[in-house]
C-alpha positions as CSV (number, residue, x, y, z in Angstrom):
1,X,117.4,94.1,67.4
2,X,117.8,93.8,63.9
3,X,114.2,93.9,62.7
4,X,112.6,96.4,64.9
5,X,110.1,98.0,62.5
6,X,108.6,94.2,61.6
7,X,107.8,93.9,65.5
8,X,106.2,96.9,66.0
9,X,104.0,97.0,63.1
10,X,100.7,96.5,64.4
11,X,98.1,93.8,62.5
12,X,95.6,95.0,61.1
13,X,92.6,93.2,59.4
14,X,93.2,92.7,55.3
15,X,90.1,93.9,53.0
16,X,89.6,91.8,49.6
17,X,87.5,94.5,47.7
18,X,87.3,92.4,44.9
19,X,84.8,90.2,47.5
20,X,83.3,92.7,48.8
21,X,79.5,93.9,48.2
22,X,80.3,97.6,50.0
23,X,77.2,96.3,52.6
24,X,78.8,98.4,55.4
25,X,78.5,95.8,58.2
26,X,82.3,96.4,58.7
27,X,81.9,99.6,59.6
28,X,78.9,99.0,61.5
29,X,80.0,96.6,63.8
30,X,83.5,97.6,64.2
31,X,83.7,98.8,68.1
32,X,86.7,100.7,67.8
33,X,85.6,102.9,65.0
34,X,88.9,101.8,62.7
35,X,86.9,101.1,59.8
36,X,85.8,103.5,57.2
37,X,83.9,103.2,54.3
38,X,85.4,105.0,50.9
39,X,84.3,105.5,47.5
40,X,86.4,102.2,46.8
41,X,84.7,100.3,49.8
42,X,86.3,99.9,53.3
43,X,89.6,100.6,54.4
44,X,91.3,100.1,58.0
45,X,91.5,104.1,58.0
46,X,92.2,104.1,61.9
47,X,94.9,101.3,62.1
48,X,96.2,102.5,65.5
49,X,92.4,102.3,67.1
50,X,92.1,98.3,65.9
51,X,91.8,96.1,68.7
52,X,92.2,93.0,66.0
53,X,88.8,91.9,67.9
54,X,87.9,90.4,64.3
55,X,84.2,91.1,64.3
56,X,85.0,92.8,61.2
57,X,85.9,89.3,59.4
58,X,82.6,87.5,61.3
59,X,80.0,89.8,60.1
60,X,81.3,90.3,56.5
61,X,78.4,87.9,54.5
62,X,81.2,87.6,51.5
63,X,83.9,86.3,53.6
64,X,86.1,89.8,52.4
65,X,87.6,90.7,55.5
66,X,90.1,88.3,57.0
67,X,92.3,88.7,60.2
68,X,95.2,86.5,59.6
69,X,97.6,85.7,62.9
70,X,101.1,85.0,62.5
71,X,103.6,83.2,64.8
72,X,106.4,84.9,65.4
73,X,109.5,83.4,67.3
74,X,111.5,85.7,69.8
75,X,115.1,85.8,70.0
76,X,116.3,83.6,73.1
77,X,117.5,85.2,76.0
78,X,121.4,83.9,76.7
Protein backbone atom coordinates (compact mmCIF):
# COMPACT_ATOMS: atom_id res chain seq x y z
CA UNK A 1 0.00 0.00 0.00
CA UNK A 2 1.30 2.99 -1.38
CA UNK A 3 -0.47 5.60 0.74
CA UNK A 4 -0.55 4.17 4.15
CA UNK A 5 -0.11 7.30 6.33
CA UNK A 6 -3.31 9.03 4.26
CA UNK A 7 -5.44 5.93 5.58
CA UNK A 8 -4.57 5.91 8.94
CA UNK A 9 -4.86 9.55 9.67
CA UNK A 10 -7.71 9.82 11.75
CA UNK A 11 -10.54 12.82 10.97
CA UNK A 12 -10.82 15.10 13.12
CA UNK A 13 -13.26 18.00 13.35
CA UNK A 14 -11.75 21.52 11.50
CA UNK A 15 -12.05 24.79 13.85
CA UNK A 16 -12.54 28.21 11.80
CA UNK A 17 -11.40 30.62 14.59
CA UNK A 18 -11.90 33.44 12.54
CA UNK A 19 -15.95 32.33 13.26
CA UNK A 20 -15.62 31.59 16.30
CA UNK A 21 -16.97 33.75 19.52
CA UNK A 22 -14.60 31.46 22.05
CA UNK A 23 -18.40 30.58 23.79
CA UNK A 24 -16.91 27.26 25.03
CA UNK A 25 -19.87 25.10 24.03
CA UNK A 26 -17.35 22.90 22.11
CA UNK A 27 -15.65 22.08 24.93
CA UNK A 28 -18.60 21.68 26.87
CA UNK A 29 -20.44 19.34 25.09
CA UNK A 30 -17.66 17.39 23.58
CA UNK A 31 -18.13 13.72 25.33
CA UNK A 32 -14.79 12.53 24.70
CA UNK A 33 -13.05 15.40 26.25
CA UNK A 34 -10.88 16.03 22.76
CA UNK A 35 -11.56 19.63 22.78
CA UNK A 36 -9.64 22.20 24.63
CA UNK A 37 -10.00 25.65 24.84
CA UNK A 38 -6.57 27.97 24.33
CA UNK A 39 -5.72 31.42 24.54
CA UNK A 40 -6.44 31.37 20.59
CA UNK A 41 -9.90 29.53 21.14
CA UNK A 42 -10.40 25.74 20.73
CA UNK A 43 -8.27 23.28 19.39
CA UNK A 44 -8.87 19.36 18.80
CA UNK A 45 -5.93 18.93 21.55
CA UNK A 46 -6.89 15.18 22.09
CA UNK A 47 -7.22 14.07 18.36
CA UNK A 48 -6.84 10.30 19.27
CA UNK A 49 -9.93 10.54 22.02
CA UNK A 50 -12.42 12.02 18.94
CA UNK A 51 -15.16 9.84 18.33
CA UNK A 52 -16.05 12.36 15.15
CA UNK A 53 -19.61 12.16 17.07
CA UNK A 54 -19.93 15.84 15.59
CA UNK A 55 -21.81 17.42 18.46
CA UNK A 56 -18.97 19.82 18.44
CA UNK A 57 -20.18 21.24 14.92
CA UNK A 58 -24.16 21.12 16.23
CA UNK A 59 -23.83 23.12 19.19
CA UNK A 60 -21.35 25.74 17.79
CA UNK A 61 -24.04 29.03 17.41
CA UNK A 62 -21.44 30.53 14.65
CA UNK A 63 -21.36 27.56 12.50
CA UNK A 64 -17.13 27.41 13.29
CA UNK A 65 -16.74 23.90 13.81
CA UNK A 66 -17.35 21.68 10.79
CA UNK A 67 -16.86 17.76 10.52
CA UNK A 68 -16.30 17.18 6.91
CA UNK A 69 -16.53 13.29 5.57
CA UNK A 70 -14.71 12.15 2.76
CA UNK A 71 -15.25 9.15 0.38
CA UNK A 72 -12.45 7.26 -0.04
CA UNK A 73 -12.28 4.28 -2.65
CA UNK A 74 -10.38 1.02 -1.61
CA UNK A 75 -8.07 -0.74 -3.81
CA UNK A 76 -9.97 -3.86 -5.42
CA UNK A 77 -9.16 -7.09 -4.30
CA UNK A 78 -7.82 -9.32 -7.53
Amino acid sequence: MENLSMMTERAVPRIDLSRCNRCGRCVAHCPTDAVEMTAQGPVIARPDNCSYCTECEVVCPENAIRCPYEIVWGAREV
